[in-house]
C-alpha positions as CSV (number, residue, x, y, z in Angstrom):
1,X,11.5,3.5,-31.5
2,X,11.5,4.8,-28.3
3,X,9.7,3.6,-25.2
4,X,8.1,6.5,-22.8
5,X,9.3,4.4,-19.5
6,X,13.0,4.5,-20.7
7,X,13.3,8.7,-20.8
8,X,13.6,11.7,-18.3
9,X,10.8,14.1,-18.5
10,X,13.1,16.9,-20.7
11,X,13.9,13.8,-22.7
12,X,9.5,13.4,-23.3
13,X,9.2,17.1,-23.4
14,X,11.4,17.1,-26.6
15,X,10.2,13.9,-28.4
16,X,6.5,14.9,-27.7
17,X,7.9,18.5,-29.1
18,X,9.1,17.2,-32.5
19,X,5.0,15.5,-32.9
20,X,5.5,12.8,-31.6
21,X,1.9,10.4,-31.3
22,X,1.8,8.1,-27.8
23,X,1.0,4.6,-29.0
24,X,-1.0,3.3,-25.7
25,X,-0.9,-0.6,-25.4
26,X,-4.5,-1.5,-23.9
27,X,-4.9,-5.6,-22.3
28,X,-6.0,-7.2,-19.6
29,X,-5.1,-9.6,-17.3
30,X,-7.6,-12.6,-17.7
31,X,-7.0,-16.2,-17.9
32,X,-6.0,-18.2,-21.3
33,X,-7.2,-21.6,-21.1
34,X,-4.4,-23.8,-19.4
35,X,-1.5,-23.2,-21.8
36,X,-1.4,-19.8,-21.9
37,X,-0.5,-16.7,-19.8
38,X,-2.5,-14.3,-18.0
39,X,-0.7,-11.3,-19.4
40,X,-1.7,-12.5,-23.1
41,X,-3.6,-9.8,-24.1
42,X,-1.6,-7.3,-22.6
43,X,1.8,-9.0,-24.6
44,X,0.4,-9.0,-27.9
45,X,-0.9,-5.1,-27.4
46,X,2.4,-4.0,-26.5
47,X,4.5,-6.2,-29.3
48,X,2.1,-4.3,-31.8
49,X,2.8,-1.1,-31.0
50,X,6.3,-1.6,-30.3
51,X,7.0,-3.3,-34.2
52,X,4.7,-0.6,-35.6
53,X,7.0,1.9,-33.9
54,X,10.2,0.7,-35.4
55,X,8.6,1.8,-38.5
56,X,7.3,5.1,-37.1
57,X,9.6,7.7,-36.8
58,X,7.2,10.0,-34.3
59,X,5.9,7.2,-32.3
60,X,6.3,6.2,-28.9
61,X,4.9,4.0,-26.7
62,X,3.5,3.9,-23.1
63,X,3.8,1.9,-20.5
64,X,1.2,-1.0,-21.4
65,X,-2.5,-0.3,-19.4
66,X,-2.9,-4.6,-17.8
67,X,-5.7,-4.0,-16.6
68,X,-9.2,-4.0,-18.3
69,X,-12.9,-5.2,-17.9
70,X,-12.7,-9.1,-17.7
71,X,-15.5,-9.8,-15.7
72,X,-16.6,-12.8,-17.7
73,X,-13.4,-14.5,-17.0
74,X,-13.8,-14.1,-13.2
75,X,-14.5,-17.5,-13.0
76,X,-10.9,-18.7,-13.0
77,X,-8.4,-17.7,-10.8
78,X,-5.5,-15.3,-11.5
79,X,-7.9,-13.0,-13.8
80,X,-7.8,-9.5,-12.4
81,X,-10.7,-7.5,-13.4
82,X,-11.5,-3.6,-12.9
83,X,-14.8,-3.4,-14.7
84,X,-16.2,-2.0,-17.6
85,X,-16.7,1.4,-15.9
86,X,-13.0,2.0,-14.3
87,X,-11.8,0.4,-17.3
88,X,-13.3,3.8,-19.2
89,X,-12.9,6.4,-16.3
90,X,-9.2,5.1,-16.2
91,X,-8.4,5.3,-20.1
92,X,-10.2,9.1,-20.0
93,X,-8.2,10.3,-16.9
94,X,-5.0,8.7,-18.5
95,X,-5.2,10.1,-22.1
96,X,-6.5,13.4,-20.5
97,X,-3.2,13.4,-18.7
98,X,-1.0,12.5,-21.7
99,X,-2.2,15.1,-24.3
100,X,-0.5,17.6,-22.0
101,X,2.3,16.1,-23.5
102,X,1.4,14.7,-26.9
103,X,-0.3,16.1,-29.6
104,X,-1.7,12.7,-30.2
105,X,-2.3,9.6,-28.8
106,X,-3.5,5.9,-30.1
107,X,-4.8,3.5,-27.7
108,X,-3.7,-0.2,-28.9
109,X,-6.7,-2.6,-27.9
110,X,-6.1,-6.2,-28.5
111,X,-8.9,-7.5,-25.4
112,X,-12.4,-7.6,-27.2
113,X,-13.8,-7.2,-23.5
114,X,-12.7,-3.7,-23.6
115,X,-14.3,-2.7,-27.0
116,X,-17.3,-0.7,-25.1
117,X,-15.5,1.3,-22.5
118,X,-12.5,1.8,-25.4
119,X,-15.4,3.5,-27.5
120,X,-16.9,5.3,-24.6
121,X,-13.6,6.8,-23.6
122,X,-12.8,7.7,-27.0
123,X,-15.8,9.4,-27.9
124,X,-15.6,11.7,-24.6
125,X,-12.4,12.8,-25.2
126,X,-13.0,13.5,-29.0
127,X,-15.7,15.6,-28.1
128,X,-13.2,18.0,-25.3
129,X,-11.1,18.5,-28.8
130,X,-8.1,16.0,-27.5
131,X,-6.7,14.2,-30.6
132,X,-6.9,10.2,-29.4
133,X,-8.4,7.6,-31.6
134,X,-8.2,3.7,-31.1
135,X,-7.2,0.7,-33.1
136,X,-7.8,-3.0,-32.9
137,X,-6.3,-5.9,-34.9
138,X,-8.5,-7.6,-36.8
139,X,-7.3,-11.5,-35.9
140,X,-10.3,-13.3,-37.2
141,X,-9.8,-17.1,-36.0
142,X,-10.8,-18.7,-32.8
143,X,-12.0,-16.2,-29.5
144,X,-10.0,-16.8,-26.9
145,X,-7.2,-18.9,-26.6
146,X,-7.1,-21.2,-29.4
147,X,-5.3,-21.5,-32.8
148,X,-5.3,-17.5,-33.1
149,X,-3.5,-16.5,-30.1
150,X,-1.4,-19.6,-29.1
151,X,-0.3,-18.7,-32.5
152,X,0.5,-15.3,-31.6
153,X,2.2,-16.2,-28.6
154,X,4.3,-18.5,-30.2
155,X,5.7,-15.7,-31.9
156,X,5.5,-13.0,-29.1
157,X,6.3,-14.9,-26.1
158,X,7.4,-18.8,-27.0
159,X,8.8,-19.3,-23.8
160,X,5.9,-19.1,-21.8
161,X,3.6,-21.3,-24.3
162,X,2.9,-24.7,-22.5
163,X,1.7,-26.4,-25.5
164,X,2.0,-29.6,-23.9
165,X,-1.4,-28.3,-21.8
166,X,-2.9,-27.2,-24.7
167,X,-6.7,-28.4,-25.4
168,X,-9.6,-27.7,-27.3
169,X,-12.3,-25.7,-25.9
170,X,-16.1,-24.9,-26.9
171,X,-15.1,-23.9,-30.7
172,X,-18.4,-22.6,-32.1
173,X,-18.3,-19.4,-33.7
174,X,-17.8,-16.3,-31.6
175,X,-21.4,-15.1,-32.8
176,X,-23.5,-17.9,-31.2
177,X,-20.9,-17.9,-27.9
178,X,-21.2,-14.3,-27.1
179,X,-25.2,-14.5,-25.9
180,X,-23.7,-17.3,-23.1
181,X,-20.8,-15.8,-22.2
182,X,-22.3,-12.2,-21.6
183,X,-24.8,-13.6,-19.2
184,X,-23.2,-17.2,-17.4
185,X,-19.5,-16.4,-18.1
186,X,-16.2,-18.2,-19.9
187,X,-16.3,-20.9,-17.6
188,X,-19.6,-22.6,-17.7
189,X,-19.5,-22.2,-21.1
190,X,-15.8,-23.6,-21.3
191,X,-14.3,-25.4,-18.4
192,X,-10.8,-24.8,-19.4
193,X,-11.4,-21.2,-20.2
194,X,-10.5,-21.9,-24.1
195,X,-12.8,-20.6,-27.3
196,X,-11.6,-22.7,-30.1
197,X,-9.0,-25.1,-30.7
198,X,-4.8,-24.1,-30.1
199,X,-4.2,-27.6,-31.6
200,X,-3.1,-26.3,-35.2
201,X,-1.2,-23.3,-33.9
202,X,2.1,-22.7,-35.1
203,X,4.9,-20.2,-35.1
204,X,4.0,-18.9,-38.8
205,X,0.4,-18.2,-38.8
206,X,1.8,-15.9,-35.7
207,X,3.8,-13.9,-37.9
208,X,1.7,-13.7,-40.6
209,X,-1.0,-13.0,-38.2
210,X,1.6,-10.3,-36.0
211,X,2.5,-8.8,-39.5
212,X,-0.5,-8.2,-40.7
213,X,-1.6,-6.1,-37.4
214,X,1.6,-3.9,-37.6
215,X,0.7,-3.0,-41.2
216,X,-2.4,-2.2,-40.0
217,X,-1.8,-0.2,-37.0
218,X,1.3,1.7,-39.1
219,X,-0.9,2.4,-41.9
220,X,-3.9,3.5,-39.7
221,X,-1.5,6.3,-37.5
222,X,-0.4,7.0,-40.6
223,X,-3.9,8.3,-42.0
224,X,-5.0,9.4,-38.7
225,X,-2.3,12.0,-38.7
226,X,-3.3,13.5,-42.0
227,X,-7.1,13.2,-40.7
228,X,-8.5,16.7,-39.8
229,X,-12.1,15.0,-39.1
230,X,-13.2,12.7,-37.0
231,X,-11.8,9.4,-38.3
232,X,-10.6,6.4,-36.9
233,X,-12.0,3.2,-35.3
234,X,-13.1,3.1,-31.9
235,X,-11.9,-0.5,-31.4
């Protein structure tokens, strides 16, 4: 596995050269109730695409994008949010830029507030010809913050879990919350900023849970680089 950061550019030039596909970590930088870091989405993005590329032997991966649309998060301080619209122009420019280089790219997407300008992005670039697709684990669970991704990040990150902080939130299903939090925001809907319960998190549902996205994401650049057509999820 090699990391894009860590080369020269003849050192790129030749990996890229020998078809190599860019794994592009995609976060955020949003809050995560009171037990968790900012930088959660953004962690868990780049320690997917950096497992799956130990099992990869033409993958690299990018510098990790931090940055997404967390506007519904705005609420509590530390979230940096760049809107649904840079979010999009950014990942177009920035994929535009690195198929000069790589014959492929996948952008790894682990914020759900990104979804839309993930799609977007990826259906633009699709249609100039450029080879990009995106992929999202599947975590199922809580929404934000709870058992799922204090799970996660006991795995990912352990050292900067403060479980002793750790409370439930509003821990209805994501389906009835996402009407609320589209139109008043995270934090009228949960003062604490968490979406389910971190309560019954531990350190093995992480890996199973971390396991089960590298298998996915290894399987899926797998297929997308035997895919002539248009396949591949948009996030």
């Amino acid at each position: 596995m090699t990391r894009l950061a860590d080369l020269t550019w003849p050192e790129a030039g030749r990996r890229a050269g020998d078809g190599a596909v860019l794994l592009v970590p995609v976060g955020a930088t949003e809050q995560h109730g009171p037990h968790l870091p900012l930088s959660t989405d953004t962690d868990l993005a780049a320690a997917v695409a950096t497992a799956a590329a130990r099992r990869l032997r033409d993958a690299m991966v990018a510098p990790p994008v931090a940055y997404g649309s967390s506007g519904e998060h705005q609420g509590f301080p530390g979230t940096l949010s760049v809107g649904a619209e840079v979010t999009e122009s950014l990942l177009v420019e920035l994929v535009r830029s690195a198929t000069a280089t790589f014959g492929r790219v996948v952008l790894v997407s682990t914020h759900g507030g990104n979804a839309g300008p993930v799609g977007r992005a990826v259906a633009l670039l699709r249609s100039e010809g450029r080879d990009v697709r995106a992929w999202g684990p599947g975590w199922g669970g809580d929404a934000h913050a709870g058992r799922t991704e204090t799970s996660l990040m006991l795995v990912v990150a352990p050292e900067r879990v403060h479980l002793g902080a750790a409370e439930a939130g509003d821990t209805r299903p994501v389906a009835e919350l996402l009407p609320e939090l589209q139109r008043i925001g995270v934090r009228a809907v949960s003062p604490n900023g968490v979406l389910g319960d971190p309560g019954e998190a531990t350190p093995r549902q992480g890996r199973d849970l971390l396991q089960a996205a590298v298998d996915g994401l290894v399987g899926f650049v797998r297929g997308a680089g035997s895919d002539q057509g248009t396949g591949g999820r948009d996030d």
